[in-house]
C-alpha positions in Angstrom: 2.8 -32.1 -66.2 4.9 -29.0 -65.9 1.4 -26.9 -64.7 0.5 -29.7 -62.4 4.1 -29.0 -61.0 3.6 -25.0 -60.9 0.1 -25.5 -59.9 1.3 -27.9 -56.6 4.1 -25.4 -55.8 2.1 -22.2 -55.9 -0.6 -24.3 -53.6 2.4 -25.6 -51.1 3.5 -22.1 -50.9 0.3 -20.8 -50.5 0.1 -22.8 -47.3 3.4 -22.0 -45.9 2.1 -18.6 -46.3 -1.3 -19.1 -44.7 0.7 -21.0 -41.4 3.2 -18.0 -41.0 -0.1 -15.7 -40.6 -1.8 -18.2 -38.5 1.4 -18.1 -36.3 1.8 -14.7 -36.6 -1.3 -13.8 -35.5 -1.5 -16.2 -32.3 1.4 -14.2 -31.1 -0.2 -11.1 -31.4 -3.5 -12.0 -30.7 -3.3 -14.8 -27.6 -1.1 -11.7 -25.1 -4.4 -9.3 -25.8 -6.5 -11.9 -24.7 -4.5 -13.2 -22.0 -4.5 -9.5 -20.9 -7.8 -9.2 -21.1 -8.8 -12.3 -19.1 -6.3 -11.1 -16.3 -7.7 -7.5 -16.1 -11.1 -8.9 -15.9 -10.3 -11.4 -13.1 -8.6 -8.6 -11.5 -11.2 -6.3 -11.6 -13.8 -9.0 -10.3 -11.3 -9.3 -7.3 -11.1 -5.4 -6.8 -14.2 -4.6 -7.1 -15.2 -1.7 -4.7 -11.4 -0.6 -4.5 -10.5 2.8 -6.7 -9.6 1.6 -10.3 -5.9 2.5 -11.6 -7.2 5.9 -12.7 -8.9 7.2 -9.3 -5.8 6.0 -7.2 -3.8 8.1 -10.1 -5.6 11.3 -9.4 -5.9 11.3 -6.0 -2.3 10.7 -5.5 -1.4 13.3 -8.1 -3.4 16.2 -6.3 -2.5 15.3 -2.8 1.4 15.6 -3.8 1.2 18.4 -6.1 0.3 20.0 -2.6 4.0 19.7 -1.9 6.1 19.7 1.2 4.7 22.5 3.1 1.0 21.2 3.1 2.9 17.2 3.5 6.3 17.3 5.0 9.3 16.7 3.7 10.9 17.0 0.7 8.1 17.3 -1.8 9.1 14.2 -3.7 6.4 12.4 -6.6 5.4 9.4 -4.9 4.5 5.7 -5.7 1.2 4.6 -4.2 -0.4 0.8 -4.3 -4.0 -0.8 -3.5 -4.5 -4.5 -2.4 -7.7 -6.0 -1.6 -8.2 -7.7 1.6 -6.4 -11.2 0.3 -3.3 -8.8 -0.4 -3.5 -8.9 -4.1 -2.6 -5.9 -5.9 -5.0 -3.9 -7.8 -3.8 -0.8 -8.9 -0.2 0.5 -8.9 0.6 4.3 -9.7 3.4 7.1 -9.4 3.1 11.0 -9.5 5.6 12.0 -11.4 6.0 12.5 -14.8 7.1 8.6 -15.3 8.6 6.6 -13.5 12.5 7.4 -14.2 11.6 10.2 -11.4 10.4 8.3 -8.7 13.1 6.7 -6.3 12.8 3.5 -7.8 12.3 1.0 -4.6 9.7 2.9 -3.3 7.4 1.2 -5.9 8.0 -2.4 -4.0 8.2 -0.5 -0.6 4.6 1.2 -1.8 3.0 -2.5 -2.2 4.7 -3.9 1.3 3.3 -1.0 2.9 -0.4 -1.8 1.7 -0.5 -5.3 2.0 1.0 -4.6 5.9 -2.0 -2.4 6.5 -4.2 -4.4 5.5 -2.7 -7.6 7.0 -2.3 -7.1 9.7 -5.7 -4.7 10.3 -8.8 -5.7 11.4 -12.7 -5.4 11.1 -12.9 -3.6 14.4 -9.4 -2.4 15.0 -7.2 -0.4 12.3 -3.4 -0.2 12.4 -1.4 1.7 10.2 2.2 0.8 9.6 3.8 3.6 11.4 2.0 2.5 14.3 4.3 -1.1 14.0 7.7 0.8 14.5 7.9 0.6 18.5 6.8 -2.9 19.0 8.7 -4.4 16.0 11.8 -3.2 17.5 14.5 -5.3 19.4 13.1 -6.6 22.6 9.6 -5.8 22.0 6.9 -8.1 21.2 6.9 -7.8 17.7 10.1 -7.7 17.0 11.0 -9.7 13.5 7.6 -8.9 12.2 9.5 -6.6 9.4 11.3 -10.3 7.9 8.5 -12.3 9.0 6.5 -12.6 6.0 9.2 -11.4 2.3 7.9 -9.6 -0.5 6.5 -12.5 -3.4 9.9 -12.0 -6.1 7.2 -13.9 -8.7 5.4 -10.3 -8.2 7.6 -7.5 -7.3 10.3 -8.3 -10.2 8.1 -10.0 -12.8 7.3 -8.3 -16.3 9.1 -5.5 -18.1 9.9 -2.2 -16.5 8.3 -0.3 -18.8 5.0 -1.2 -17.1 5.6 -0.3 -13.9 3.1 1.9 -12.9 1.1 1.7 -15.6 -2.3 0.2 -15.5 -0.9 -3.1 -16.9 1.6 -3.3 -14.1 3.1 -7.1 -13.5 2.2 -6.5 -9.3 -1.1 -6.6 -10.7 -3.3 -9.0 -10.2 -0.8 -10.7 -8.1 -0.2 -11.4 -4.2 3.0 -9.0 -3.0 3.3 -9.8 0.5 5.7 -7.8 3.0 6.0 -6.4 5.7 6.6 -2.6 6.7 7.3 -1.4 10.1 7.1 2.8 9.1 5.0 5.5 7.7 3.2 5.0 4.9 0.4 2.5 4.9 -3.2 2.3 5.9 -6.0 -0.2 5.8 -9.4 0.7 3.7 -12.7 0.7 4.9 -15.5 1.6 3.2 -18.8 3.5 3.9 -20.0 0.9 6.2 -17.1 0.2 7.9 -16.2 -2.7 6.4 -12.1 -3.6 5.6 -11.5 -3.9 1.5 -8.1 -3.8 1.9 -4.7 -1.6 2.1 -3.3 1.6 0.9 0.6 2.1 0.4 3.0 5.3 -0.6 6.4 5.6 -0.7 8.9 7.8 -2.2 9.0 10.3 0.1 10.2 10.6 4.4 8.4 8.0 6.0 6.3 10.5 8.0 5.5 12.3 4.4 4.7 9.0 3.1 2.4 8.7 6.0 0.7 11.9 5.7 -0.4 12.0 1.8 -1.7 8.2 1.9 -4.3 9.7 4.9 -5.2 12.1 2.9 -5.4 9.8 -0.4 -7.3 7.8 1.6 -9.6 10.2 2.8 -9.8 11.4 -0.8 -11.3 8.2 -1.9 -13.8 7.7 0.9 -12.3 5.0 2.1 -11.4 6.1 6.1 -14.4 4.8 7.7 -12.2 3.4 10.6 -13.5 1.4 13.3 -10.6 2.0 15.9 -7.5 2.6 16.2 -4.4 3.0 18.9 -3.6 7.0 18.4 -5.3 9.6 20.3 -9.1 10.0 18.9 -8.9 6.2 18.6 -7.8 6.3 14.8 -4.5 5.1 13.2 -2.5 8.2 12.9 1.4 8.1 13.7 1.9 8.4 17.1 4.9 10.6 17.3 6.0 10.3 21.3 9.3 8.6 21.1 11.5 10.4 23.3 14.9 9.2 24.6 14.3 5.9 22.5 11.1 5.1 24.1 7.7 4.7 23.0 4.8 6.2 25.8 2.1 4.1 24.4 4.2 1.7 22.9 2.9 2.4 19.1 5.0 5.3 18.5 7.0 6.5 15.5 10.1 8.5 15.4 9.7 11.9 14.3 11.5 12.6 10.1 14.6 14.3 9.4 14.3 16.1 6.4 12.8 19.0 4.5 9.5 20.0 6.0 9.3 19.0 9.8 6.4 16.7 10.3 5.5 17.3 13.7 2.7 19.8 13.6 1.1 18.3 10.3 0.6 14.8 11.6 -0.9 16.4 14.8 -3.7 17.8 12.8 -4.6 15.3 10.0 -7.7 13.4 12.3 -8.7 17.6 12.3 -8.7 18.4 9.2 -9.3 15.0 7.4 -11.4 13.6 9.8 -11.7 9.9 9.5 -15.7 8.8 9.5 -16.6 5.9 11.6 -19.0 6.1 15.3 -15.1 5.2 17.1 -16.5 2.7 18.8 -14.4 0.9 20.9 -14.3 -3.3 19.7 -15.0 -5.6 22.4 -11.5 -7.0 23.1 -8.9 -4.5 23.0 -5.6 -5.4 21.5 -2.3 -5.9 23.8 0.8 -5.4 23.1 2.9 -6.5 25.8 6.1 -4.8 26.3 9.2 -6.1 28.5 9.8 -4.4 31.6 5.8 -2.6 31.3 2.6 -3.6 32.2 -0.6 -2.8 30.3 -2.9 0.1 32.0 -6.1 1.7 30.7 -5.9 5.3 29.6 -8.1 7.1 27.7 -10.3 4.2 26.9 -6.8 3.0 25.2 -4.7 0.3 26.3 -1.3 1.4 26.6 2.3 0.5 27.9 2.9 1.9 31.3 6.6 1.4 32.8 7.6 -0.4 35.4 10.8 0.7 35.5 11.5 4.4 33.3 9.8 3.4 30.2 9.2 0.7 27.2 
């Protein structure tokens, strides 16, 4: 009796043992998969958009360029990619990690993309620098920046020690937002086609602006239709003088380490972007108050009624 005791005991303890590894391995097992299942979803939604590691390196070598080849202070940088529904693929920083970056710029980075892309089109490319003057008070876009918030179930989901890794909690998941300065450009591909949006922050607004054209270019990915700057692309349009906007899509000019001026004037020179510019069959208005819109340059811009926009 006494062995069929022991013999019952070591087999009930046997089992209790066998449970707790069952159990224990579910919990280690069932995140790896669930990983796994997301990253390959993901990847099936980005395809044709630079994986984790291209957006990495391009980022890297643009900013280790530093101020004087990008304007201003030669900060690392955050960069994001969304694909053309706005969910994030790839999420990245410069730096060494991420305790160097200015924190918010890796939300900022996301709202900047999904912007670009959101609001560009097949035939027609704006970046978010060129949203400043018409999203301001009294223009026509004005409360476009709160229009549409960042998604919280994205931007502040999952532990920080992710962040801008390739496992990032953005990833895989819609950000929304809405940017109204330098920083973000839509993605086109060889055939001209729009795949999606490009975001960097971390930096001044107009350095922001300047290394995610040249990460972009960098890619491949500037095959731009159109767009509202001079040589019908989307660069910042720095012609705000005395508050106002001559062509009504311009961006004021950065305070701050390396003047951007001169550098923006030359990016469609020296990182040309690649599509026939040809000119879509409706042109885009945006209608300012007190201006009319006149054709210039094969551009439709605001001209003043009354002193300017």
């Amino acid at each position: 009796m006494q062995n069929d005791q022991v013999i019952a005991f070591k087999a009930k303890m046997m089992k209790i043992s066998f449970d707790r590894i069952q159990r224990s391995l579910v919990k280690i097992i069932l995140p790896v998969l669930l990983t796994v299942t997301a990253v390959s979803q993901t990847s099936n939604k980005c395809a044709g958009l630079p994986d984790y590691q291209k957006l990495k390196a391009a980022l890297t070598s643009v900013v280790k360029q530093g101020k004087e080849a990008n304007s201003g202070l030669g900060n690392p940088e955050w960069a994001t990619i969304v694909n053309r529904d706005g969910i994030v693929c790839a999420i990245v920083f410069s730096g060494p990690d991420r305790s160097v970056e200015w924190p918010g710029s890796r939300l900022i980075s996301a709202e900047k993309a999904n912007t670009a892309n959101a609001l560009s089109g097949p035939n027609f490319a704006f970046s978010t620098a060129n949203l400043f003057t018409a999203s301001q008070p009294g223009q026509s876009l004005y409360s476009l920046a709160t229009s549409a918030p960042p998604n919280p179930q994205a931007a502040f989901a999952g532990p920080p020690d992710s962040f801008g890794q390739s496992n990032d909690p953005m990833v895989g998941k819609p950000i929304g937002g809405i940017i109204v300065f330098g920083g973000g450009v839509a993605l086109y591909e060889s055939k001209g086609k729009i795949i999606g949006g490009l975001g960097v922050s971390g930096d001044t607004s107009c350095a922001d602006h300047v290394i995610a054209w040249k990460v972009r270019h960098s890619l491949g990915l500037d095959h731009v239709p159109y767009g509202v700057a001079p040589g019908q692309n989307d660069n910042m349009i720095l012609d705000i003088q005395n508050g106002a906007s001559a062509s009504g899509f311009g961006h004021p000019s950065c305070k701050g380490g390396k003047p951007p001026d001169e550098i923006i004037k030359h990016l469609p020179e020296e990182f040309k972007t690649k599509a026939g510019n040809q000119a879509p069959a409706t042109l885009p208005i945006i209608i300012c108050k007190s201006c009319e819109a006149v054709e210039k340059d094969n551009l439709l811009v605001c001209h003043s009624i009354i002193n300017a926009c």
